[in-house]
Every structure is written in C-alpha cells, then in structure tokens.
C-alpha positions in Angstrom: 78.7 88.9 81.7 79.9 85.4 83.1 82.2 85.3 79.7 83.5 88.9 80.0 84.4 89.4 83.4 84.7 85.9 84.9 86.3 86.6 87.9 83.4 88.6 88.5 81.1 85.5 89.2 84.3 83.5 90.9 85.0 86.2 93.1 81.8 88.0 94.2 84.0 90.9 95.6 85.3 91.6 92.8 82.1 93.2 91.1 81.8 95.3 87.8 84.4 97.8 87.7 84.7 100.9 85.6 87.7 99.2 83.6 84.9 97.2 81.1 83.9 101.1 80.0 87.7 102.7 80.4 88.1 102.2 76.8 87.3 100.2 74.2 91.0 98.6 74.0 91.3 97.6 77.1 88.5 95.6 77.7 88.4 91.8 79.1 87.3 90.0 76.7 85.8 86.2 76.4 87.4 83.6 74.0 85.5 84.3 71.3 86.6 88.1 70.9 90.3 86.1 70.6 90.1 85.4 66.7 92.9 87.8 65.9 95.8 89.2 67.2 93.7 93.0 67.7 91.8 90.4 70.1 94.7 89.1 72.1 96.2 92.8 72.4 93.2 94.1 73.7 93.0 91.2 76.4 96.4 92.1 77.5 95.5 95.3 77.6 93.3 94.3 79.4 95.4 92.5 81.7 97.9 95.3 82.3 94.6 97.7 82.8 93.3 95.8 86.0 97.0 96.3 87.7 96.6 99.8 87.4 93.2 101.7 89.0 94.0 103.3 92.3 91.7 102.2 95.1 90.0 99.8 92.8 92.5 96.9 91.3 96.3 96.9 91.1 99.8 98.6 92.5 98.6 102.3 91.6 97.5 102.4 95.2 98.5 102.5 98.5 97.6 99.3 99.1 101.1 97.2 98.5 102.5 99.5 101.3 100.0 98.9 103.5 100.2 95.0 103.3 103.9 95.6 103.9 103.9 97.3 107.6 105.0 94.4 109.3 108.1 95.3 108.1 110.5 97.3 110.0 110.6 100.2 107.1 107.1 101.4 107.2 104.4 102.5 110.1 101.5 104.3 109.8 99.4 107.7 112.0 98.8 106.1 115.5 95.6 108.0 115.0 93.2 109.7 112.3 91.2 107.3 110.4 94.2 105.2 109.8 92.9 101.5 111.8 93.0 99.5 108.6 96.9 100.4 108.1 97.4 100.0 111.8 96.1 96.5 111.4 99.0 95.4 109.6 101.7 97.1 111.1 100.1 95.6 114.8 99.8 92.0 113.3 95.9 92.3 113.8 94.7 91.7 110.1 90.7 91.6 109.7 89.8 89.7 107.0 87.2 92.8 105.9 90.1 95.0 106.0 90.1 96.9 102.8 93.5 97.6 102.2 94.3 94.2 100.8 91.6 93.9 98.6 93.0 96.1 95.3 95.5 93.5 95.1 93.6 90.7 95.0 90.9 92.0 93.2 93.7 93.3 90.8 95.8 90.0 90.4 92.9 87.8 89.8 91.3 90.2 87.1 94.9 90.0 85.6 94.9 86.7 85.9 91.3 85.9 84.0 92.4 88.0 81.3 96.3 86.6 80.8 94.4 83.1 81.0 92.1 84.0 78.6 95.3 84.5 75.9 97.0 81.5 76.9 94.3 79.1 76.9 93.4 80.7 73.0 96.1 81.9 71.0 96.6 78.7 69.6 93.6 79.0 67.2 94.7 82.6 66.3 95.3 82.8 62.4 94.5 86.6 61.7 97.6 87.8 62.7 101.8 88.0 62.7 103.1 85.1 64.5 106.1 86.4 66.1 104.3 89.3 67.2 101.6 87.0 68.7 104.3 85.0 70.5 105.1 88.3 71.9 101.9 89.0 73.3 101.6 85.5 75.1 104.9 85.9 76.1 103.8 89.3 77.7 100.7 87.0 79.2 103.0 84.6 80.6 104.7 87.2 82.9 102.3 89.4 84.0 100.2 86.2 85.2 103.5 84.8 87.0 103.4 88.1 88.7 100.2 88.2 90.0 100.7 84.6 91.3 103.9 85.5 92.8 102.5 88.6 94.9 99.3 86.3 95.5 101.2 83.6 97.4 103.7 86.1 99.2 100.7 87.5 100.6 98.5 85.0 101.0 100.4 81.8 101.3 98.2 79.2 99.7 95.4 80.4 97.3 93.5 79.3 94.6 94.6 78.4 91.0 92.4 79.5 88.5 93.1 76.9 85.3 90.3 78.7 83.1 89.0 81.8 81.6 85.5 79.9 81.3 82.6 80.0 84.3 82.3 77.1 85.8 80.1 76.7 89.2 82.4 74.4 90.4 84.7 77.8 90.9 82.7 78.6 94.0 84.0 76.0 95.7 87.7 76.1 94.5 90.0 75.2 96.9 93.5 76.6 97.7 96.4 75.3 95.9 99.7 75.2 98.4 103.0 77.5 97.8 105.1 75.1 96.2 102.2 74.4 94.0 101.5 78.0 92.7 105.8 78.8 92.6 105.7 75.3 90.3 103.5 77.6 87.9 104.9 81.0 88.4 108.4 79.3 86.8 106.1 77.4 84.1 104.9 81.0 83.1 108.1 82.8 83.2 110.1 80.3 81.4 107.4 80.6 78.7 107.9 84.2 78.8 111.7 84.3 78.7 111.3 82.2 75.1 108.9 84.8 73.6 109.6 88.1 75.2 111.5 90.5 73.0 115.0 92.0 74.2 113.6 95.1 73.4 110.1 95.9 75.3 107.7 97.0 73.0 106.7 99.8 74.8 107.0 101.6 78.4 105.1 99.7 81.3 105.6 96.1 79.3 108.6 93.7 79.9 111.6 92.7 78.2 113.7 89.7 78.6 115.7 91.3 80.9 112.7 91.7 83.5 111.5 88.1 82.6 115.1 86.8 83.6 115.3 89.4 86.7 111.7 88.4 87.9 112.4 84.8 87.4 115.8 85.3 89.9 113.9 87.0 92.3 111.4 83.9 92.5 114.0 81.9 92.7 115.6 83.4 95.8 112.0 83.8 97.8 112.2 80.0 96.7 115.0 79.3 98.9 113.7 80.5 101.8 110.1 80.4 104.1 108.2 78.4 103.0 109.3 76.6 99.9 113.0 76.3 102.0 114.4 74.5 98.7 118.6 75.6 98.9 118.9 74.4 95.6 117.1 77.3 93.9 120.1 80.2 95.4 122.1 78.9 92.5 119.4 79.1 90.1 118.8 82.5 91.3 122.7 83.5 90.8 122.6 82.4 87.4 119.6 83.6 86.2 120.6 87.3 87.6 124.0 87.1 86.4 122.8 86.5 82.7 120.8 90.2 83.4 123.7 91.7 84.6 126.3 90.0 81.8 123.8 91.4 79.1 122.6 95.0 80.8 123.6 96.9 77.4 121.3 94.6 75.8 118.5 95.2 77.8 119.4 99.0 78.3 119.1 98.5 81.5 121.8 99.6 84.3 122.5 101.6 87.6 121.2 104.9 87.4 123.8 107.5 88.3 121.8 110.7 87.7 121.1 111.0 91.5 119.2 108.6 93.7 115.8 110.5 94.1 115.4 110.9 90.1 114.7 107.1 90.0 111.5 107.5 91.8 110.5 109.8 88.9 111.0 106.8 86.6 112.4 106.7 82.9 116.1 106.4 84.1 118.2 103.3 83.3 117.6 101.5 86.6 114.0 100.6 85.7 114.2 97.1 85.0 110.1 96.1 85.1 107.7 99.2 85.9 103.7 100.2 85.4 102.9 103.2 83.6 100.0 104.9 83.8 98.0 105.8 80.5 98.1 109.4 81.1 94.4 109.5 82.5 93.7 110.2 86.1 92.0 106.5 86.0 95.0 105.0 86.0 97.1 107.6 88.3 99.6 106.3 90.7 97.9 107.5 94.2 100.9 106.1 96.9 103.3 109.5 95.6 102.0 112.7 96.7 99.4 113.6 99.6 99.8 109.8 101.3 103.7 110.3 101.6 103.4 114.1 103.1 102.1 114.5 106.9 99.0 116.1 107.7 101.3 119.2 109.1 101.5 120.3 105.2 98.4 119.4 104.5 99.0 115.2 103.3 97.5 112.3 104.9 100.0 110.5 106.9 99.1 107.7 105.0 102.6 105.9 105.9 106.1 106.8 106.9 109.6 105.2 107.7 110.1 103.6 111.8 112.2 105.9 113.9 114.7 103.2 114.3 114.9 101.9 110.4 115.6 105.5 109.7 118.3 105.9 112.8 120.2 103.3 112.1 120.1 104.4 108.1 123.3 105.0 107.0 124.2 109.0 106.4 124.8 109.8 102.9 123.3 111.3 100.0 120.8 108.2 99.6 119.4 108.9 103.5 118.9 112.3 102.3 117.2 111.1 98.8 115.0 108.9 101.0 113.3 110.9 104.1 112.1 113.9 104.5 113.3 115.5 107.6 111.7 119.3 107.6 108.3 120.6 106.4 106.9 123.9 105.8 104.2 124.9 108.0 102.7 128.2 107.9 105.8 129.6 106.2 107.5 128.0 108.9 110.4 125.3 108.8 109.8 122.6 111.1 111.7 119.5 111.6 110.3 116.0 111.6 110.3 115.8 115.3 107.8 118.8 115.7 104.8 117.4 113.3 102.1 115.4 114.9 103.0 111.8 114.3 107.0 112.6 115.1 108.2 110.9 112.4 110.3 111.5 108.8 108.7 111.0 105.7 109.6 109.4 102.9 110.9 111.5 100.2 111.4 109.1 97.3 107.6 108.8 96.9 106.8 112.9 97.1 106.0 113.9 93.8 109.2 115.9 92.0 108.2 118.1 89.4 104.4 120.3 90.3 103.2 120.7 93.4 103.8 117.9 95.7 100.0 118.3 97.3 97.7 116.6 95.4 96.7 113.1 95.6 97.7 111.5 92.6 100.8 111.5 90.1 101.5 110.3 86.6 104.6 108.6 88.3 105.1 105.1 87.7 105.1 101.8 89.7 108.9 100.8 89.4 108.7 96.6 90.2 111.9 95.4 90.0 115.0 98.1 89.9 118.7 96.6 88.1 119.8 97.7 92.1 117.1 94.3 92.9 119.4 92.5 90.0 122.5 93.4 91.6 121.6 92.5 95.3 119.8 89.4 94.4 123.3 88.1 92.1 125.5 88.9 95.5 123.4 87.0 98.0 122.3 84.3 95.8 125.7 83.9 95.0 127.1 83.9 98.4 124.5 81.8 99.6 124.7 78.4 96.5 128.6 78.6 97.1 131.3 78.4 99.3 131.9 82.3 99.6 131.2 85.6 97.3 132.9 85.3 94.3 134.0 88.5 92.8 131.2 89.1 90.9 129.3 89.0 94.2 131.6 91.5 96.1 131.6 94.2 93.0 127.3 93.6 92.8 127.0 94.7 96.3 129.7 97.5 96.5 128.0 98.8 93.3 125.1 99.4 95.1 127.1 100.8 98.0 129.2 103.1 95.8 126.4 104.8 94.4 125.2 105.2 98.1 128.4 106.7 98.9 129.4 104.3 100.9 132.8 102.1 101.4 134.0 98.9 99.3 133.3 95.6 101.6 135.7 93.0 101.1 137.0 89.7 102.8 133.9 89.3 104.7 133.4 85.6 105.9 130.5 84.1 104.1 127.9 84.9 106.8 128.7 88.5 107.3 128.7 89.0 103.2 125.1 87.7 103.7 124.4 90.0 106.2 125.7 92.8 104.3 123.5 91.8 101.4 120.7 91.4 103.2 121.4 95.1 105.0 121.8 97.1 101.8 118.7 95.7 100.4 116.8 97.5 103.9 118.2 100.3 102.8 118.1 100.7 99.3 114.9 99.4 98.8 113.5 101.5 102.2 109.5 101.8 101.7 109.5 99.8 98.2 107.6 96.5 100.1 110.4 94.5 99.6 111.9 94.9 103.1 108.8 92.7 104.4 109.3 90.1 101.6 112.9 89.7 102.9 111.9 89.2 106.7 109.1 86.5 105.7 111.5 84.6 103.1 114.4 84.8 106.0 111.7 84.6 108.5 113.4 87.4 110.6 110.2 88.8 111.0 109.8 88.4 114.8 113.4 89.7 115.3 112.5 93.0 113.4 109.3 93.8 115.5 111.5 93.2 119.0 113.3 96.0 118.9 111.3 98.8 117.9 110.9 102.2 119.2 108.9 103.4 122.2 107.7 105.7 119.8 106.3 103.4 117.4 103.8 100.8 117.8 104.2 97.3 119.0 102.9 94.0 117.6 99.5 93.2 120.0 101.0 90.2 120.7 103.2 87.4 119.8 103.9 86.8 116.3 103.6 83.7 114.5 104.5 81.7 110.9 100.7 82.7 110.9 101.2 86.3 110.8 103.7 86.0 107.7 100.5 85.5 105.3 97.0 87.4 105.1 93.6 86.1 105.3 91.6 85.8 102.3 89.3 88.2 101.5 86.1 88.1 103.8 83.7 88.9 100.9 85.4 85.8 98.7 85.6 83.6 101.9 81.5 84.1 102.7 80.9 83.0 99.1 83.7 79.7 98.9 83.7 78.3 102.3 86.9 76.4 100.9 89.0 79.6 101.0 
C-alpha cells in the first residue's frame, strides 16, 4: 500500500479512498507499474481523478468556496448546520474544520501521482515519445496547480520531492512561498515545452492554459507575499502571447450570453475539470448548495448584500444572482427568504431540474475573461500607463457586460478599474479572495460590510490571509 497510495502513509488524513477501486484506469500507481506509456496514462489519470470526488478530494466540491468567504463576494446561513462555513467567512478557522480538507487531501494525492510520472518517464521505452512528452507535460501542470492553490491557502507547506515512502516524510517540514512559487514556474515552464496546442481531450490543458496559468502565477507573484514587481511584466507578456494566439488555442470571449459559460463547453473555457460522467466524479457546488432552503436547497453559500448592491446593473448582474424564488407556487423576492439574501445564479444548474445535489457541470479554472484582466492590470502595473492593448482587454470584458468603454484613466485608477471588473466578473468563482490577499486589501473589504451580514470576530491579521494545516496531518508531523 505504501507504494500505491503514498500520500496515504505521509498524510494520515488522507486514508484509502474509493478512487484506488473507481476504475481500473485511473488508479495511482507505484514506479514500477510505469514501464510503458499505458502506465504513465493511467497515473495521470490518476492524477486528474483525485481533483475530482466531491466531499472526498478535489474542486468538485463546495469546498474551494468555502475557503474563499473571507472575501467580500461570498457569505454563508447565519444558522443551520452551517459553523464550519461560518468559520471562514468570521476569520475563526479551526484547524479540524472539514471544509478545507478535500483540497488538501486532493492536491497532495495529485501531487504523489504527477510525481510519480516525472520522477519515471525517463526509463519509459514501450511507448510513442511525443505522446509521452505530452503526458509529463500534462504532469507538469496539473502538479503546478495543486502547489499553486496549496500555498495560496496555506502559505508555507510541505514539498513533497518523491513518489517513494520514506519515514523521514513524517517529519517533513514546510517549505516557504517563494520556495514552492520557484517550483510551480519550474513545472509550468516544463509544461509549456510539451503541452500540445491542441488539448487532447476535454478537462486536460493546452498550451494556452499552460501560458494563462503561468500569467496568473506570475501576477499573485507580484504581490503578498512574494511582493517581487518584477514578475507584473512577466505576467503581461506571458498573457499577451494567449491573447495574440486565441484562434490557435480556440479559445476566446464567449458571446453566447453570460450565464451559458457556467454550463461549460463555450469558447471562454480556457482550463476546466470535467467529470467522467459518473456520479463519483459529479460537480456538487451547482445545484442544491447554490439554492436557499425556501425552495428546498441548502444555503450552502450566497453573494454579500453589499458586493451585490454595489454590482453594476446589466445583463451580467442579472446572469449572476438570483433575485426571486418560487415557494409554494408563490414568487418571492430575495428579501422574503430566511437568510435575506440573493443567490447566485451562475452556479444553479441550467438544463433539468435545478434541485438535486449534484451536476455533470464542469469546474471552469481559468476563463480567457482571467486572460484578459490579468494582460490589462499586469500591463498597467510593469509600465508607465495602460497601453492600448490594456484599455481594449478590459473594455472587452466590460463590453460584453454591457457596460461603457474606459479610457484616459491615470494609471492608478486603470488599476482600480481592473481590479473592480475582476470582483464582478469573476463574483463567487474564489478568485475575488485571491485578489484581496495578493493586494492585501483584505481588511478593507471586511470594514464595510452590511449590518445584515456577519462581521469578522475580531481584528484581522497577515495571519488570517492563510489556513492552518490540517489538524489530523499536524497531530502526525509536529513540523507542520
């Protein structure tokens, strides 16, 4: 067991899951199973398998939204069994809180697996070399991934250099940001050398996503707690080269209507998980957790009342929130249910009945709208002022919002402008959160919040911007 599931013996918490008996390909296998390039698919099927099991491992659940609360977008039922959400949207994070652990479980099982075909694909001869290259090129970035939500979360946490057991493991110690961001490029410029322009399938990665992943990095880089400037040109470029070659990477800005992206399969996905078309691996954050318990949902999470006042009107407010419910046959509007809030419409479930606990939607990541925003800001922020390019990013964005053109904004208020359309186009997504920590405008959001919503329970602190580890994982490495 030690060589099949080895983050099973690092990480006590992590446990046998159902994934070793999902099916057959997708099983995490040990070095030796790696003789052929059947091997080294199934361990990145692996790999892509333990992102993907709601409440277990991965981004199928509700879990990434959770960890986001702290953010201005989201909030949670004041009530109802809802005290681990609460937790993070009140600053108050246990380190036994649930919530946090499908994504580390997740990550780190993704992790052992990717590790696995990049420590042994060198010895590989049953197979086609380019489409091997492809595989570890697919390794490379989903393991800079999971390093890259790890250390957003968590802040410093450990490397893992092996596939291979070793009991020094249970003593591992953390490795700082700018240590694991140093890898997370290593990975990705790996994978931008060997990952197709055309992804090989739905759910895997082109070089497009590489390049757009590697901006975003980039421009958490510049800010808290890396803080290195130099990395906002890096970012510009590196997005610009996704946008100068979109055709390529038939990627683009959806105009088919703003709520259809949320059903996935349009242009604008740029990097997304798809389920395999088995309950197992259903995405369980659209549908009963997004509806309030007035039509019979869960409450699970929903937008602040201020976020959604000072929303912008336009068709993308109304693709975003739900603002009436039928109760009893009865039309009631968001005021009148019991936690007085909108909803978030982009996650309710569009085709079938939107009451039932699980979809076959998938888990867009990264969005060419991401692409655009990132190019404008990072661009804004490595020169003097927004070039062009920069000004025609951001009011692309705003266009399909139905919003105004900007132009011959100073530097700082393009910045700000950026920095606002990304709240509100990516509203509920978790990457409103990531922007507050990286711009550490965290504190500022949480000071002016609603009566109606809950406050911080007390000050926050550069503390608060990162999680604690996992209690179970802490009991069993006191060096975490």
């Amino acid at each position: 067991m030690k060589k099949l599931y080895i983050i099973a013996a690092i990480f006590l918490a992590t446990g046998c899951s159902k994934q070793l008996t999902e099916e057959p390909q997708g099983l995490v296998i040990g070095s030796e199973g790696l003789s052929s390039e059947a091997g080294l698919e199934a361990a990145l099927t692996g790999a892509y398998g333990s992102l993907l099991v709601p409440w277990e491992s991965g981004f199928t659940t509700v879990s990434q939204i959770a960890m986001c609360m702290g953010g201005d977008d989201l909030t949670t039922h004041p009530g109802s069994n809802k005290e681990e959400f609460r937790e993070y949207d009140r600053f108050s994070v246990s380190s036994l809180n649930s919530r946090m652990v499908p994504i580390w479980r997740g990550c780190y099982k993704a992790i052992q697996s990717t590790t696995n075909i990049i420590n042994n694909y060198a010895g590989v001869t049953d197979g086609n070399e380019a489409t091997i290259k492809v595989i570890v090129g697919e390794a490379y970035f989903v393991r800079a991934l999971c390093y890259y939500y790890l250390t957003r979360f968590w802040g410093a946490v450990p490397i893992i250099p092996s596939e291979k057991y070793s009991s020094e493991y249970l003593t591992l110690g953390k490795s700082q940001p700018a240590e694991v961001y140093k890898l997370i490029e290593a990975d990705l410029a790996k994978a931008e050398e060997w990952v197709p322009n055309t992804r090989r399938a739905p759910g895997r990665p082109n070089k497009g996503a590489v390049k757009a992943l590697l901006a975003d990095v980039y421009l958490t880089e510049g800010g808290w707690p890396i803080k290195d400037q130099s990395k906002y040109a890096l970012a510009a470029a590196k997005a610009k080269e996704v946008i100068d070659n979109k055709a390529l990477y038939a990627i683009d800005l959806y105009q088919g209507g703003f709520l259809k992206i949320f059903a996935g399969g349009t242009s604008e996905d740029v990097f997304a998980f798809y389920t395999r078309g088995q309950w197992i691996t259903y995405n369980s954050f659209y549908g009963l957790s997004t509806m309030p318990e007035d039509e019979g949902g869960w409450s699970d999470f929903f937008p602040e009342i201020k976020f959604f006042n000072d929303f912008p009107e336009g068709t993308r407010k109304e693709a975003t929130f739900s603002t009436s419910f039928v109760v009893a046959g009865n039309t009631i509007p968001w005021q009148n249910t019991s936690t007085k809030h909108p909803y978030y419409k982009k996650f309710t479930i569009q085709s079938g009945t939107k009451a039932t606990y699980m979809s076959n939607n998938p888990i867009i990541m990264i969005r060419y709208a991401h692409v655009l925003l990132t190019y404008a800001e990072a661009q804004a922020r490595a020169g003097s002022a927004p070039d062009d390019a920069a000004y025609t990013a951001l009011n692309a964005v705003r266009a399909r919002a139905g919003l105004t053109p900007l132009s011959a904004l100073s530097p700082a208020d393009f910045i700000n402008a950026v920095i606002d359309e990304r709240k509100w186009e990516f509203a509920g997504e978790w990457s409103r959160w990531f922007d507050l920590v990286r711009l550490e405008k965290v504190e500022e959001a949480n000071a002016v919040k609603d009566p109606a919503d809950m406050a911080p329970t007390g000050a926050i602190t550069k503390t608060q911007y990162t999680l604690p580890i996992p209690g179970a994982d802490a009991q069993v490495n006191p060096n975490l």
